[in-house]
py3Dmol code that shows the C-alpha trace and the ligand (Angstrom):
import py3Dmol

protein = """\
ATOM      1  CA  UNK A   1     120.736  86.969  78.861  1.00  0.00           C
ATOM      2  CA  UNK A   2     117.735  85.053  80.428  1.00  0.00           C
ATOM      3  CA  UNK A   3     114.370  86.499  81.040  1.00  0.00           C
ATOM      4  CA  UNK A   4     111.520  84.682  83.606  1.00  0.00           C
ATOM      5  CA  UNK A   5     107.991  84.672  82.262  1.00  0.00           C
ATOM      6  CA  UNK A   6     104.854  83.003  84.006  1.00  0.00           C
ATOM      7  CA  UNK A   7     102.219  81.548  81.654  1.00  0.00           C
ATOM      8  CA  UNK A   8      99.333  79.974  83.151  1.00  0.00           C
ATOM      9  CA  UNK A   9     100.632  80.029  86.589  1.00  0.00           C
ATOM     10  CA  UNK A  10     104.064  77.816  85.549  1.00  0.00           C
ATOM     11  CA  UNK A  11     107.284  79.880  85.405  1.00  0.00           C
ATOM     12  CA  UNK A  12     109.645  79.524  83.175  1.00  0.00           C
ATOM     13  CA  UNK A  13     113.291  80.459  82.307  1.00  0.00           C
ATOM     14  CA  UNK A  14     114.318  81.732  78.926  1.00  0.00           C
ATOM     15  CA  UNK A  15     117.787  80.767  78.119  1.00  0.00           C
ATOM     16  CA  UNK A  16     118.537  82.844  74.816  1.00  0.00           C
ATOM     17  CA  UNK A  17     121.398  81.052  72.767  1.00  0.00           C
ATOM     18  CA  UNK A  18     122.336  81.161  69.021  1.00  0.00           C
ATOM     19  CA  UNK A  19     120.021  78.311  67.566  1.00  0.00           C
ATOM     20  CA  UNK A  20     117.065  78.712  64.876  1.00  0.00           C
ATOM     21  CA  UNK A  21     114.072  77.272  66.611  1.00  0.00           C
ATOM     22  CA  UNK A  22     112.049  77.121  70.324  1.00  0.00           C
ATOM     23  CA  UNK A  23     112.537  73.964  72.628  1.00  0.00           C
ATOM     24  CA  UNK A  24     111.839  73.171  76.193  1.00  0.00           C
ATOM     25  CA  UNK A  25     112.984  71.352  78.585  1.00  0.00           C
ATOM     26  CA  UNK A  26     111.586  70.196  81.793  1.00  0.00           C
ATOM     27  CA  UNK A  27     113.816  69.583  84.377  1.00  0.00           C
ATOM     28  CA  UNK A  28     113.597  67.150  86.813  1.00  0.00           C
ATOM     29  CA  UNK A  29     113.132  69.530  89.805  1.00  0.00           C
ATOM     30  CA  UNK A  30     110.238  70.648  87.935  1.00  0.00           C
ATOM     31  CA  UNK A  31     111.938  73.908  86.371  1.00  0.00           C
ATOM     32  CA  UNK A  32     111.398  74.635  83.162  1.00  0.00           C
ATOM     33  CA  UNK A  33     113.718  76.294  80.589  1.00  0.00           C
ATOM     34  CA  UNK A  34     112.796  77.735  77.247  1.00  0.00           C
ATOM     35  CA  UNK A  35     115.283  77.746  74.539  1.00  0.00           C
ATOM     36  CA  UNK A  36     115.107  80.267  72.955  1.00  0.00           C
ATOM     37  CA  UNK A  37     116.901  82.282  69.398  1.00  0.00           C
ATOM     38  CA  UNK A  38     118.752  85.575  70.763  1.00  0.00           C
ATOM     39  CA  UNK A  39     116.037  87.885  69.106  1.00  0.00           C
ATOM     40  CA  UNK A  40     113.308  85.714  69.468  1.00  0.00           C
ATOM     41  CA  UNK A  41     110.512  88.339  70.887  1.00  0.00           C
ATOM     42  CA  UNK A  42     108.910  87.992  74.156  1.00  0.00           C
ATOM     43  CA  UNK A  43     105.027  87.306  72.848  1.00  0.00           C
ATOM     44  CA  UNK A  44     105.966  84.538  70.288  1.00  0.00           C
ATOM     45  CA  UNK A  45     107.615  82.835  73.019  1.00  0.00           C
ATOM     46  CA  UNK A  46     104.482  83.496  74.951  1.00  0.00           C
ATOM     47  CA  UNK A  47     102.043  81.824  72.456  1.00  0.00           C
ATOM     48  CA  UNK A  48     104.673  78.770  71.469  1.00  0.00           C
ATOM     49  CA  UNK A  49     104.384  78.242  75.807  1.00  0.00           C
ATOM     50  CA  UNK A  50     100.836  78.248  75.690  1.00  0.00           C
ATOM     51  CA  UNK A  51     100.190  75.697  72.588  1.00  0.00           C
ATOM     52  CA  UNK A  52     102.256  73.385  75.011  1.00  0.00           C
ATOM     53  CA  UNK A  53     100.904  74.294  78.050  1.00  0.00           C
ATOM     54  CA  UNK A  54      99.020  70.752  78.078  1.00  0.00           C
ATOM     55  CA  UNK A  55     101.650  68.889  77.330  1.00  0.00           C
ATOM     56  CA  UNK A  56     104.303  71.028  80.239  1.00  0.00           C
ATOM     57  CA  UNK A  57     101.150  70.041  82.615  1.00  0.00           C
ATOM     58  CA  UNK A  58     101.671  66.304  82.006  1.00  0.00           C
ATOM     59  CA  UNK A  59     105.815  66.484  82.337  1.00  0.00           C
ATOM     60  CA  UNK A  60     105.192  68.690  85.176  1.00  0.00           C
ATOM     61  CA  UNK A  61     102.523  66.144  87.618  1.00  0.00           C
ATOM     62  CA  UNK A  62     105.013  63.002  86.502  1.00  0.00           C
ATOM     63  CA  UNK A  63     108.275  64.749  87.760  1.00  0.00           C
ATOM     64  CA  UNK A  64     105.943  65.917  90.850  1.00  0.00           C
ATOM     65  CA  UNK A  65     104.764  61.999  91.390  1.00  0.00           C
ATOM     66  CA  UNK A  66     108.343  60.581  91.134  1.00  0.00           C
ATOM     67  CA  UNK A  67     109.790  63.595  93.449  1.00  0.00           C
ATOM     68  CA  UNK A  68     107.277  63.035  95.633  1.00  0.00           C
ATOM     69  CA  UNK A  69     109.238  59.927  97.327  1.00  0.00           C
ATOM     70  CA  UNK A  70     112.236  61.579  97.043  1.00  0.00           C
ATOM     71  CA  UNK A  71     111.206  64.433  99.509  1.00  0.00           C
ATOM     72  CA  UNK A  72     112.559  64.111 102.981  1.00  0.00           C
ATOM     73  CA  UNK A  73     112.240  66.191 105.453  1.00  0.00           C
ATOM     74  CA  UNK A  74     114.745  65.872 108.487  1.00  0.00           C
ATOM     75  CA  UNK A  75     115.032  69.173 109.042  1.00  0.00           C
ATOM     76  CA  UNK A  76     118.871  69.998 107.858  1.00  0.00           C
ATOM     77  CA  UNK A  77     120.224  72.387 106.259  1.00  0.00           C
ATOM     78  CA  UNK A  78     119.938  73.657 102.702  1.00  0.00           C
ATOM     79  CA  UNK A  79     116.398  72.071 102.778  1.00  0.00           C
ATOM     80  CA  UNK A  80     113.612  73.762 100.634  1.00  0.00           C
ATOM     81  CA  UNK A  81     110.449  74.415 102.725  1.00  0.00           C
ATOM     82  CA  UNK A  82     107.554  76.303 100.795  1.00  0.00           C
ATOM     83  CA  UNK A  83     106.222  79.822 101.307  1.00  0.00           C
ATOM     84  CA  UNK A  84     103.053  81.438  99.051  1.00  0.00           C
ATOM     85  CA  UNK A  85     105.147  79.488  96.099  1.00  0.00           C
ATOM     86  CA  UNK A  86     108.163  80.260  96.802  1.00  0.00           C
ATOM     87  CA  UNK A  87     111.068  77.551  98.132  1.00  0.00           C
ATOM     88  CA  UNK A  88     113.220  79.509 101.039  1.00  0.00           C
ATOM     89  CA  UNK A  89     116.426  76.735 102.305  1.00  0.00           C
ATOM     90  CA  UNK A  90     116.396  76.025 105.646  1.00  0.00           C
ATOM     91  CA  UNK A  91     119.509  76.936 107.608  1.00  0.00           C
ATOM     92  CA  UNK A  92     120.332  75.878 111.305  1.00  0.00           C
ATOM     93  CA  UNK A  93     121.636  78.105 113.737  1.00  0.00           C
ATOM     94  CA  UNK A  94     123.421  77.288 116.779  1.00  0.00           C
ATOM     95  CA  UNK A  95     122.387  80.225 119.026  1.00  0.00           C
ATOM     96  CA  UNK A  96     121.668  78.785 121.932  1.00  0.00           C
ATOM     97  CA  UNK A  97     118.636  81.030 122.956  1.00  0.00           C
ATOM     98  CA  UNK A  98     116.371  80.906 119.616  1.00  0.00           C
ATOM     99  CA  UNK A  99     115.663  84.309 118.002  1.00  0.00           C
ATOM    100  CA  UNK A 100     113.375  87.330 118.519  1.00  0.00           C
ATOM    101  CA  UNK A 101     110.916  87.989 115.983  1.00  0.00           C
ATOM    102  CA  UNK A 102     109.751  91.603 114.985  1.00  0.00           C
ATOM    103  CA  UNK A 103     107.407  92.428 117.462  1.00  0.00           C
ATOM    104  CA  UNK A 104     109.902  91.021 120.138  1.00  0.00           C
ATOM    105  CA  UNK A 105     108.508  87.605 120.948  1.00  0.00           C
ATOM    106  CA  UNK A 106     111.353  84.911 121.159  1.00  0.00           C
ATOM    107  CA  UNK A 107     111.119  82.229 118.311  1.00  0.00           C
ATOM    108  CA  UNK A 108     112.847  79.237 117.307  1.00  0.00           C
ATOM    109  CA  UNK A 109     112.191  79.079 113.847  1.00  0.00           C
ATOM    110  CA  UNK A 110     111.583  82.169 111.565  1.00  0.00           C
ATOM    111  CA  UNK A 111     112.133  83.471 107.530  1.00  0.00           C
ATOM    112  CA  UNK A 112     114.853  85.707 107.848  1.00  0.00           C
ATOM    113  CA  UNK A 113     116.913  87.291 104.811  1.00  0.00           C
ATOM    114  CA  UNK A 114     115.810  84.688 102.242  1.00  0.00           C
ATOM    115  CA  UNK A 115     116.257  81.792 104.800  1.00  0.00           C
ATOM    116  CA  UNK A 116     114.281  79.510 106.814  1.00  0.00           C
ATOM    117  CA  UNK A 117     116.629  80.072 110.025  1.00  0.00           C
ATOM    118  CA  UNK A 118     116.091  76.831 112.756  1.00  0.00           C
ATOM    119  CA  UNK A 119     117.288  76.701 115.986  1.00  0.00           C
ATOM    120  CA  UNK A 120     119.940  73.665 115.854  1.00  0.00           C
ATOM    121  CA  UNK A 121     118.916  72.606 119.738  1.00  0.00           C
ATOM    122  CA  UNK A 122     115.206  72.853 118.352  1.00  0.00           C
ATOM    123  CA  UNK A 123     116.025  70.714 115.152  1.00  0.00           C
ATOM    124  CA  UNK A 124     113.918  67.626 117.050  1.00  0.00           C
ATOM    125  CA  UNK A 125     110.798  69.735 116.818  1.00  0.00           C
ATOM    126  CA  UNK A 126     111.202  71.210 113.546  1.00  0.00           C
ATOM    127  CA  UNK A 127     108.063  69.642 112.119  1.00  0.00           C
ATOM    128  CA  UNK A 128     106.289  70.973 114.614  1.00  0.00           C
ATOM    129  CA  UNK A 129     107.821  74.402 114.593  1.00  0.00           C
ATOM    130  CA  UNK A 130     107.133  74.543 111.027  1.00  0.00           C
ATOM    131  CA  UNK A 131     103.493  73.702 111.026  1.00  0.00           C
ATOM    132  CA  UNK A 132     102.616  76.308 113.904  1.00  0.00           C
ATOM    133  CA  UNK A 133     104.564  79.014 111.687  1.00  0.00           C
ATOM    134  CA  UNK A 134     102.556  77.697 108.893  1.00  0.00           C
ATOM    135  CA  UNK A 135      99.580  78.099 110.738  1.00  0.00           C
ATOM    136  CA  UNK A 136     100.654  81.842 112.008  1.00  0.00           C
ATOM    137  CA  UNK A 137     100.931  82.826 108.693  1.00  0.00           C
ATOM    138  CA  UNK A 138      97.547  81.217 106.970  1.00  0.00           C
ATOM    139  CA  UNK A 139      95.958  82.494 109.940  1.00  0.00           C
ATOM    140  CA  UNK A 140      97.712  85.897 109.019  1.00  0.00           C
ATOM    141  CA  UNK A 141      96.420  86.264 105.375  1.00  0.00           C
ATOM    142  CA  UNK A 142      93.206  85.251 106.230  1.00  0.00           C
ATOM    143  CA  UNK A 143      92.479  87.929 108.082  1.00  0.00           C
ATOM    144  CA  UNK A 144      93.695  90.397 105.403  1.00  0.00           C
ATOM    145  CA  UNK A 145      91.893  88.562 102.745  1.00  0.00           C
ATOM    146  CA  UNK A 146      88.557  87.406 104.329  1.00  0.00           C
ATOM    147  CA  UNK A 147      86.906  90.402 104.299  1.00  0.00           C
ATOM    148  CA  UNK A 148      88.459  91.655 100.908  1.00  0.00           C
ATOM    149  CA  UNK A 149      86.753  88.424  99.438  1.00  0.00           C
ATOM    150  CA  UNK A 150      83.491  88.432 101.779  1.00  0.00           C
ATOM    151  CA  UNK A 151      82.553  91.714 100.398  1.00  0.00           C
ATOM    152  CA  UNK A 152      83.107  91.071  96.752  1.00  0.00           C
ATOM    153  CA  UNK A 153      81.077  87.334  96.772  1.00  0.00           C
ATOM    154  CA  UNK A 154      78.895  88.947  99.259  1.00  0.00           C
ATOM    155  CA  UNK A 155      78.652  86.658 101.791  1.00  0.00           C
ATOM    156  CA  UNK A 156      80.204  87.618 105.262  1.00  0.00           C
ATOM    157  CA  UNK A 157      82.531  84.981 107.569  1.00  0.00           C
ATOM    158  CA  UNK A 158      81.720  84.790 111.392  1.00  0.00           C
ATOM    159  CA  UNK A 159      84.745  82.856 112.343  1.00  0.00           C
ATOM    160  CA  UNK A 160      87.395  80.665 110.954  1.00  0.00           C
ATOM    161  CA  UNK A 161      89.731  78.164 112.158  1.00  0.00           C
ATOM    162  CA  UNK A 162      93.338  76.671 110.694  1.00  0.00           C
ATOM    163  CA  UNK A 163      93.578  73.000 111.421  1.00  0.00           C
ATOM    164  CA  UNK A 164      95.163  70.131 109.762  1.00  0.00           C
ATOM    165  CA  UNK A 165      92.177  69.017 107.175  1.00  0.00           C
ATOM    166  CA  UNK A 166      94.247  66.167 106.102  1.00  0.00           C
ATOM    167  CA  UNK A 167      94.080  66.492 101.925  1.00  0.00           C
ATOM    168  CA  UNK A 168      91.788  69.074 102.088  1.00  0.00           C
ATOM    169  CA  UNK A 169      92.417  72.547 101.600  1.00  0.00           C
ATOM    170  CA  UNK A 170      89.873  73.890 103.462  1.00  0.00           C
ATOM    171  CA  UNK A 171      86.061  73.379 104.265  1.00  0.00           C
ATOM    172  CA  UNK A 172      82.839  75.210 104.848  1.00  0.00           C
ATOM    173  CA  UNK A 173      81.731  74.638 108.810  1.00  0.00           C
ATOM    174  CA  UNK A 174      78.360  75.523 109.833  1.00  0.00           C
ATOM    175  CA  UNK A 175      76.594  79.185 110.432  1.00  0.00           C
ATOM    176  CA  UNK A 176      79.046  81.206 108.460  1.00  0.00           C
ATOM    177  CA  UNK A 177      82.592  79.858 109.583  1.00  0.00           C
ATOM    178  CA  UNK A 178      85.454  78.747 107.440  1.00  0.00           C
ATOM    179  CA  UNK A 179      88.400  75.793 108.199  1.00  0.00           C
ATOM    180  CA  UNK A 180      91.754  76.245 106.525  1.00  0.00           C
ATOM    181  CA  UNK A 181      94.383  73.953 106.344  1.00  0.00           C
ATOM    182  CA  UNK A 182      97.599  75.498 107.353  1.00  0.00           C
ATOM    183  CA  UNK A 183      99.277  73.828 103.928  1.00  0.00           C
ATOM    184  CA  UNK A 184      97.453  76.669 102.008  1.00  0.00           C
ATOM    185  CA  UNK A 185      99.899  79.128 102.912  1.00  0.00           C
ATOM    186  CA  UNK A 186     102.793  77.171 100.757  1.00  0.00           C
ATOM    187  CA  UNK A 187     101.137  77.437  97.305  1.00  0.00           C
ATOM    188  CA  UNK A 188     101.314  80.801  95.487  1.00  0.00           C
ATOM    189  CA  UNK A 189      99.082  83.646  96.399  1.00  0.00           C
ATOM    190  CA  UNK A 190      96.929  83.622  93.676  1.00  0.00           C
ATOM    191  CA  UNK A 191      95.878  79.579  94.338  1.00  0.00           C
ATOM    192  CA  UNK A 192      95.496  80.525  97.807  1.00  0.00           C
ATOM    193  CA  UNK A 193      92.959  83.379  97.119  1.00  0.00           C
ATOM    194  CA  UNK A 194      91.213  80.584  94.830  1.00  0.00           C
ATOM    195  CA  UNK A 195      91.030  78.251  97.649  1.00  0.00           C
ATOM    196  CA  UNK A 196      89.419  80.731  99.752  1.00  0.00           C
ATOM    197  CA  UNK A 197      87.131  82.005  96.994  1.00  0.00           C
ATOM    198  CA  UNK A 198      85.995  78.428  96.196  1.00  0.00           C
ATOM    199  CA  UNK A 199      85.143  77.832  99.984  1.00  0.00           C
ATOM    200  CA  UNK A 200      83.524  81.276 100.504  1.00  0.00           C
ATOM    201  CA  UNK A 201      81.372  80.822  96.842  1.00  0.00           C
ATOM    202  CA  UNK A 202      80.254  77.832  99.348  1.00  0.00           C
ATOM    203  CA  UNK A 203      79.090  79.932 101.245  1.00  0.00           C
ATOM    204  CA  UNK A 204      75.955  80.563  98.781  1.00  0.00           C
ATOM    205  CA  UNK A 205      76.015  77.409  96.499  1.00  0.00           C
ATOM    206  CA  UNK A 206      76.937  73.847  98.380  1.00  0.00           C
ATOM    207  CA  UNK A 207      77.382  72.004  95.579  1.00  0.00           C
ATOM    208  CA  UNK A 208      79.976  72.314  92.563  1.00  0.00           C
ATOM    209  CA  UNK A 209      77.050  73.844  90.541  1.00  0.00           C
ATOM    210  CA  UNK A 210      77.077  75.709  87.485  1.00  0.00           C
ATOM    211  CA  UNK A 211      76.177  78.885  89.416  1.00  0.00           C
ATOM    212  CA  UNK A 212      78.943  77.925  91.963  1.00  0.00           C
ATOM    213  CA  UNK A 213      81.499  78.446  89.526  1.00  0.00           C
ATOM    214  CA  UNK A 214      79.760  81.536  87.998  1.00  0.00           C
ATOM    215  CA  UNK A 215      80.266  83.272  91.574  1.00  0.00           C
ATOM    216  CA  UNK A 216      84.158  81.768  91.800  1.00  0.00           C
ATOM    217  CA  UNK A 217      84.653  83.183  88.053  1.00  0.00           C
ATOM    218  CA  UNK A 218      83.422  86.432  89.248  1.00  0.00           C
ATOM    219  CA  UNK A 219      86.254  87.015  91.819  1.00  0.00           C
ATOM    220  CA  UNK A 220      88.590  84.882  89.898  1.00  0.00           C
ATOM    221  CA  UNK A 221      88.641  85.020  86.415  1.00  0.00           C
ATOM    222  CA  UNK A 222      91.504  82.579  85.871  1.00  0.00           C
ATOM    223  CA  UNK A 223      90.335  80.114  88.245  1.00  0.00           C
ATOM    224  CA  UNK A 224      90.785  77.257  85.909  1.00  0.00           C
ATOM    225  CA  UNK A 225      94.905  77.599  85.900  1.00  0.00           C
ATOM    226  CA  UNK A 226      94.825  77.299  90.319  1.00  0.00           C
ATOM    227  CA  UNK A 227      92.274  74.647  89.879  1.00  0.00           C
ATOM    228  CA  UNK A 228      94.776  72.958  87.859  1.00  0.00           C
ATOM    229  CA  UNK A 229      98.127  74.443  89.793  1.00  0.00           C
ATOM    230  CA  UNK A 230      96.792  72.388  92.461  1.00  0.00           C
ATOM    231  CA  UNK A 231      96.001  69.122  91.035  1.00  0.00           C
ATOM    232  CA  UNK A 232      99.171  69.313  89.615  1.00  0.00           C
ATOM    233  CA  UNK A 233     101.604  70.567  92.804  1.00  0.00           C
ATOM    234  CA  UNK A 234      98.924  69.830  95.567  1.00  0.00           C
ATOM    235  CA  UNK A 235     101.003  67.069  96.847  1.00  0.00           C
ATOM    236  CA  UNK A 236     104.167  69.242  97.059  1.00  0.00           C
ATOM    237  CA  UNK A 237     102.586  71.787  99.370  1.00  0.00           C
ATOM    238  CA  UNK A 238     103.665  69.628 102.668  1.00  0.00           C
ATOM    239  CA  UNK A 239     106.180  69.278 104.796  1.00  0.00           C
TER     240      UNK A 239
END
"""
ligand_1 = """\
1
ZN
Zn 84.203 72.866 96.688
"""
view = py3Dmol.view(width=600, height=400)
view.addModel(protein, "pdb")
view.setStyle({"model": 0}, {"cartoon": {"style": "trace"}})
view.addModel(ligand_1, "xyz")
view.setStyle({"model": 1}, {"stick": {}})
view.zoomTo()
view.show()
């Protein structure tokens, strides 16, 4: 039987054999596996993750830094592309005419049933396609989340943009407007709300203040783990 539990923000897999003792392994795609005892119970597992949690970290950003080379994107299938944390393979479809979305606009690249579905005559532009879907979909949650955020920090957002901000997640513009960078949308929903959080809390304190993180803390109490999350997988969250 295995069981998935998520401890600080890392996931991990609990593969329940007949051994005496707790082990884990960290696997080169950056899964990782607890071994577990068949009746070892749920919150010792839980606080044997956590003493380690440092140490997973560490394993974690070097299999990240020696994948990092290893990522190509050339747009084939049965590639991984990254959406709010989750990895969705890409599949190419030779349809001719592209696809129609849900509100009946035609589309050549869309999430469909678990898959990342790509035109195969559109395959040449599949960076492209991806970052403007990217973009859609930032743009997308912002607007959900903007004013869910503006009226718990307090501070209210006249306009914001999604642009490519290089290896920034986002920045704070002048009289009340926002930029986003359309990688925000790959990392999980929780480090995404902390990115916008962090850049709205800007919004009253420039610097990285005490009292800046005292209004982040407020709307995020774990904002340490996505701080982290990030330095750890920031370079993953790319295409
Ligand atoms: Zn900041």
């Amino acid at each position: 039987m295995t069981d998935k539990i998520i401890v600080h923000d890392i996931e991990y897999l609990i593969k329940r054999t007949e051994r005496s003792s707790l082990g884990i392994t960290v696997e080169r795609d950056g899964k990782v596996t607890i071994n577990a005892p068949l009746r070892a119970d749920l919150k010792a597992i839980e606080r044997f993750v956590s003493s380690k949690t440092i140490w997973i970290r560490q394993k974690l950003a070097y299999k990240s830094r020696t994948n990092r080379e290893r990522v190509r994107r050339d747009f084939v299938s049965g590639q991984g592309f990254l959406y709010l944390g989750k990895s969705y393979r890409l599949r190419l479809i030779s349809n001719g005419t592209g696809f129609v979305d849900q509100k009946g606009v035609s589309t050549s690249l869309r999430l469909h049933n678990g898959y990342f579905e790509l035109s195969e005559r559109e395959k040449e532009k599949g960076k492209a396609l991806f970052i403007k879907w990217y973009r859609k979909q930032t743009e997308d949650q912002l607007r959900v989340r903007i004013p869910r955020y503006g009226h718990r920090i307090g501070v209210s957002v006249k306009d914001f943009r999604v642009l490519d901000l290089g290896n920034r997640w986002a920045s704070c513009g002048k009289r009340g407007a926002l930029n986003f960078s359309w990688r925000t949308v790959m990392a999980p929903i929780q480090v995404f709300d902390y990115i916008l959080a962090h850049e709205m809390a800007h919004m009253i304190e420039r610097g990285h203040t005490e009292n800046f993180w005292r209004i982040v803390s407020r709307v995020i109490s774990d904002y340490e783990d996505h701080k982290t999350w990030l330095q750890v997988h920031g370079v993953e969250l790319n295409i």
